[in-house]
C-alpha positions in Angstrom: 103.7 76.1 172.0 104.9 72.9 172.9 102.3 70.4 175.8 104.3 67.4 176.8 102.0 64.7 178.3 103.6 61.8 180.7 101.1 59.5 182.1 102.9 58.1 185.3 102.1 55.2 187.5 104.1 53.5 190.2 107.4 55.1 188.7 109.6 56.7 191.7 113.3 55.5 190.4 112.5 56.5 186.8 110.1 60.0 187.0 112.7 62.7 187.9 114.9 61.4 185.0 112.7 61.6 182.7 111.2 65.0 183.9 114.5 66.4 184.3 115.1 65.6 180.0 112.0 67.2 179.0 113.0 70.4 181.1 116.3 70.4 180.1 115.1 71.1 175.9 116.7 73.8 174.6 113.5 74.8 173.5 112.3 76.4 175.9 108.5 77.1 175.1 106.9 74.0 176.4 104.5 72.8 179.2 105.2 69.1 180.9 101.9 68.2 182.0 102.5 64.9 184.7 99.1 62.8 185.1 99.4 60.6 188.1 97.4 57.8 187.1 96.9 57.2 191.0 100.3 55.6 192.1 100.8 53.6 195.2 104.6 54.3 195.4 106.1 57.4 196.5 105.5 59.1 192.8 103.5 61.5 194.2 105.9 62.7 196.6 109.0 62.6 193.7 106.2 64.7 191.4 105.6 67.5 194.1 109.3 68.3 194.8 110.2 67.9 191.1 107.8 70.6 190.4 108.2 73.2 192.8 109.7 76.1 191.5 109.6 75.3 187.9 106.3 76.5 186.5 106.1 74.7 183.3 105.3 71.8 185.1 101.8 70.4 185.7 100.6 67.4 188.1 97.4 66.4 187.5 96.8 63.5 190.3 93.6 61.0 189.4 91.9 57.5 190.4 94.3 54.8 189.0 92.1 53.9 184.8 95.1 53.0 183.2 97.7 54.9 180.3 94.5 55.9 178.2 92.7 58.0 180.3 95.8 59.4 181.8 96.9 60.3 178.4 93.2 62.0 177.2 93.1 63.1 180.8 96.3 64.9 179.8 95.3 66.3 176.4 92.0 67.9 177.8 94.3 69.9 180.1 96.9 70.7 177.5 97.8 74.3 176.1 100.3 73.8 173.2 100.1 74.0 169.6 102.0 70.6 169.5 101.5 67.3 171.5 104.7 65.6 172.5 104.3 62.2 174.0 106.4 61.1 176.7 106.7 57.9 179.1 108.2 58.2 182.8 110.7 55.7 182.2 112.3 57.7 179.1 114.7 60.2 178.2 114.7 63.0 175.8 117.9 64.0 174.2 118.1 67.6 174.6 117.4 69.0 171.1 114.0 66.1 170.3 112.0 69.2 171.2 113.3 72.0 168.6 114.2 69.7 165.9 110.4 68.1 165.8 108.7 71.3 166.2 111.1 72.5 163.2 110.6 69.7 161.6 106.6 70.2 161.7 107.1 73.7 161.2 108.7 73.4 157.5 106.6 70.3 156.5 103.1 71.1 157.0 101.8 67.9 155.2 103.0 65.8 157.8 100.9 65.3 161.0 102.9 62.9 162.9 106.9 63.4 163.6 109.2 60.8 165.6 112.9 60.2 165.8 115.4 57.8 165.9 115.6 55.9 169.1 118.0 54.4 171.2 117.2 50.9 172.9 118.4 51.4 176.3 118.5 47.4 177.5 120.4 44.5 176.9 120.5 43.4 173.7 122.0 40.1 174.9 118.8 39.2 177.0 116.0 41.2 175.2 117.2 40.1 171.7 114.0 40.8 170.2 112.8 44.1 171.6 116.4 45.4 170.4 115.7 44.1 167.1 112.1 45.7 167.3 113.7 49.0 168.0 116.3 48.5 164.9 113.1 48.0 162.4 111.6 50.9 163.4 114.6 53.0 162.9 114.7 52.3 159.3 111.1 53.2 158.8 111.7 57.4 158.5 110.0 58.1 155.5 106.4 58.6 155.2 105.9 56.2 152.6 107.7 53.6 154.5 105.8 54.3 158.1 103.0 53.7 156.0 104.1 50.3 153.8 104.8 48.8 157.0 102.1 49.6 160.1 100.8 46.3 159.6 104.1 44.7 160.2 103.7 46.3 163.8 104.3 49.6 165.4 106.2 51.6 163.4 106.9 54.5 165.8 108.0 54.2 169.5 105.2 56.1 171.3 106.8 58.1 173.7 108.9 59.4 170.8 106.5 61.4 168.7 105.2 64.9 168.2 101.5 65.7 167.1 99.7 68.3 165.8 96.7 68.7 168.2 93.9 69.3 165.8 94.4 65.4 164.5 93.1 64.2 168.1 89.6 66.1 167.7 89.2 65.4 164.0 90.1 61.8 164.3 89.9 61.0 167.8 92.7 60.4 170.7 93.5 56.8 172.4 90.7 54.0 173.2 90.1 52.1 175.5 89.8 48.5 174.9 91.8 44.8 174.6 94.4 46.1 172.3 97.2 48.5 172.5 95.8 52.3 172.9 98.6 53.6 171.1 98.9 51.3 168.3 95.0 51.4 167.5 95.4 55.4 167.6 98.5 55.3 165.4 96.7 53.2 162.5 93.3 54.8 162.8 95.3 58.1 161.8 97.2 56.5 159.1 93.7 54.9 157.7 92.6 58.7 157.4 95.4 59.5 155.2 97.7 61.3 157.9 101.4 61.4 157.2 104.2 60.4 159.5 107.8 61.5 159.4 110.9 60.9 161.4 113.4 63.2 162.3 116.9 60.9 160.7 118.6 61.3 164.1 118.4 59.6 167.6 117.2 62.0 169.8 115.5 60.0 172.3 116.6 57.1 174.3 113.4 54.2 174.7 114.2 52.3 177.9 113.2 48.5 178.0 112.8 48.0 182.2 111.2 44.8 183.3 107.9 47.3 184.1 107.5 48.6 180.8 103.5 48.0 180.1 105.0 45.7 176.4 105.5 43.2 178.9 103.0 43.0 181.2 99.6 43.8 180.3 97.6 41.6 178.1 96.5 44.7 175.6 99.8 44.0 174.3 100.6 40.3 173.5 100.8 39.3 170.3 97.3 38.5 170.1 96.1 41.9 170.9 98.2 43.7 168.5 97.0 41.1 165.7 93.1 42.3 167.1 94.5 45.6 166.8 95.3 46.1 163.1 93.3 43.4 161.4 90.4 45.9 161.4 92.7 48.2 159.3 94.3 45.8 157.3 91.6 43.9 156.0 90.1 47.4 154.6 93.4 48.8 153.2 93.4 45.3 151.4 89.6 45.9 150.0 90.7 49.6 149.1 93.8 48.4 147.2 92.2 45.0 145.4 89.3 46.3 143.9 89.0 43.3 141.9 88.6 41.3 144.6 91.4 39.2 143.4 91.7 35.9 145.8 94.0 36.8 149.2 97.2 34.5 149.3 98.4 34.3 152.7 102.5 34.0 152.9 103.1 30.9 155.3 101.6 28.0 156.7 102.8 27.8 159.9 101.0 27.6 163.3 101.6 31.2 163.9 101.1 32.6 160.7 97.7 30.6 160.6 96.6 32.1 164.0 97.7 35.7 162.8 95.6 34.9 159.6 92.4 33.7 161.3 91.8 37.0 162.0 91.7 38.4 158.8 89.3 35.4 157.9 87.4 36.5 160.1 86.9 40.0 158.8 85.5 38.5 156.0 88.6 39.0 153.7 88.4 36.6 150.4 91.1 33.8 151.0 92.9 31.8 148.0 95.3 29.8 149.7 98.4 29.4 151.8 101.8 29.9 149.7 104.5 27.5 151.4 107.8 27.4 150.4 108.2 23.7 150.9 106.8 22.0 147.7 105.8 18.4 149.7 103.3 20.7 151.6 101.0 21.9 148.7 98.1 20.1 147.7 96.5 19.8 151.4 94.8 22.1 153.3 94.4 24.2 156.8 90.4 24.7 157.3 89.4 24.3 153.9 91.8 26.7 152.7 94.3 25.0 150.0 98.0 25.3 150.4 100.2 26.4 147.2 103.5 26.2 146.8 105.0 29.3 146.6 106.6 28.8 143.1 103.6 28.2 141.9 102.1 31.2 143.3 99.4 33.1 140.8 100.5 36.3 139.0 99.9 39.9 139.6 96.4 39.6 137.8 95.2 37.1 139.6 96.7 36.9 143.6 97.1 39.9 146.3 100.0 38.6 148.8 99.6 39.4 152.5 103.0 38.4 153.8 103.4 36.4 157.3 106.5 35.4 156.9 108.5 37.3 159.9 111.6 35.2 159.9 114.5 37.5 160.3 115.4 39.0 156.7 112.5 36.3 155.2 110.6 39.9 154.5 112.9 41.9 152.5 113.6 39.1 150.1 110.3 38.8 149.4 109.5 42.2 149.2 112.5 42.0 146.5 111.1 38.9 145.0 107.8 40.4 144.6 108.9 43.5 143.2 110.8 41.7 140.3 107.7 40.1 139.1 105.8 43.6 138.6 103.9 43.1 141.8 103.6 46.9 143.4 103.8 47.0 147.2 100.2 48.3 148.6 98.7 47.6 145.3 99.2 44.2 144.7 100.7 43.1 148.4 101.8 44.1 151.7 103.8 43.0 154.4 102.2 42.0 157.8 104.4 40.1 159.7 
């Protein structure tokens, strides 16, 4: 019923962990498929004595081409009903299997489910991957997954569950300058698929000095900016049909590079709203900056927030919210 699919590269000291969770479920219906994305360490050696004897397990072995071909690679191969994904460097808590397949089971609308995570690094030294992994634990709710994709991943990959008919009706990972998974995540959500969490941690997301986040350029900032600007600047154009005038929330150099992408999609720009009065009246590229108090009103401004100063974002999702603006409708938090 159930395929798991681990692409694995290079990863001897983490791949019989992670194996060993996934056959350890207590659901016991499943199929761990292991594509060897053509390691040069001893993982092929791990994988073949890790397997014998336990005939759930699959090792499909291949030229190293990277996580997205090893992943569609893997989902060509697969038998199951659902798709669980799975990285070699993670563990799954023993019940993740049964409670997202029950989950799935009783909630048929929903195409996507994850889980609560737990950040297994140091929160001292990787401040802001721990805080990542916070955020995306209070995102459970489909309506909130979807409110805030465009802040930046709002599911840990390895964690979810799929239904497999959404990878041949809307296509599985890309391959490209961008991150696969986030591209595949808000391609699904553009098409109107619902994701869910499971409200428990059931899988622990280890942040190791290999992990692909911080070493591979399809995932800088940059990238993940390329990444959802395509989606972003057309849920904008499908919830401003008046074409009100785009007000970008900050002025700063980052915000200004995150925002010459949407420019660049041809989105209709009004200004820059800055919260420091002395800067309004001048200008970044032609644009004008406003100060943010004197900010249009509903009828006349859609907000794309920048802002992602820690707690900057819920205020003024609260602040905008008091003035009648609707979140989606009249703006939306990306950054």
């Amino acid at each position: 019923m159930i395929t798991i699919i681990i692409p694995a590269y290079n990863c001897e000291r983490t791949i019989a962990e992670a194996i060993r969770s996934c056959a350890g479920q207590t659901f016991a219906d499943i199929e761990v498929i292991v594509v060897d994305d053509g390691s040069l360490d001893s993982t092929a050696e791990h994988l073949l004595k890790i397997s014998e004897g336990d005939t759930r397990i699959r090792v499909i072995r291949i030229q190293h081409a990277g996580v997205t071909e090893a992943f569609n690679i893997g989902m060509h191969a697969a038998k199951g009903k659902y798709i669980a994904r799975m990285d070699a460097d993670d563990v799954m808590h023993p019940e993740k299997i049964m409670k997202q397949v029950q989950f799935l089971d009783s909630h048929p609308e929903v195409g996507v489910v994850s889980c609560l995570v737990n950040y297994g690094g140091n929160r001292l030294t990787q401040e802001g991957y721990a805080r990542h992994v916070d955020w995306i634990n209070t995102l459970i709710t489909p309506e909130t997954i979807a409110l805030n994709r465009f802040v930046d991943s709002p599911v840990c990959n390895p964690s979810v569950m799929f239904r497999r008919e959404l990878v041949e009706q809307f296509g599985g990972a890309r391959s490209g300058d961008f991150p696969e998974d986030y591209d595949m995540w808000l391609r699904w959500l553009d098409a109107g698929v619902k994701f869910a969490k499971v409200p428990e941690v059931l899988f622990t997301w280890n942040d190791l000095p290999s992990r692909l986040t911080r070493n591979d350029p399809r995932y800088s900032a940059d990238a993940f900016e390329r990444a959802k600007t395509e989606y972003l600047a057309k849920f904008i154009l499908q919830n401003n049909p008046e074409n009100r005038p785009v007000y970008l929330c900050g002025t700063g150099r980052v915000t200004r590079r995150k925002s010459d992408f949407l420019i660049n999609s041809g989105v209709n720009i009004g200004g820059y709203l800055e919260i420091d009065a002395a800067k309004a009246g001048t200008s970044y590229d032609g644009i004008p900056v406003v100060a943010f108090d004197n900010r249009p009103d509903r009828d006349h401004a859609y907000i794309v927030n920048y802002v992602s100063v820690r707690g900057a974002r819920e205020e003024l999702r609260t602040q905008f919210s008091s003035e009648g603006r609707r979140e989606a409708n009249d703006f939306i938090m990306a950054g």
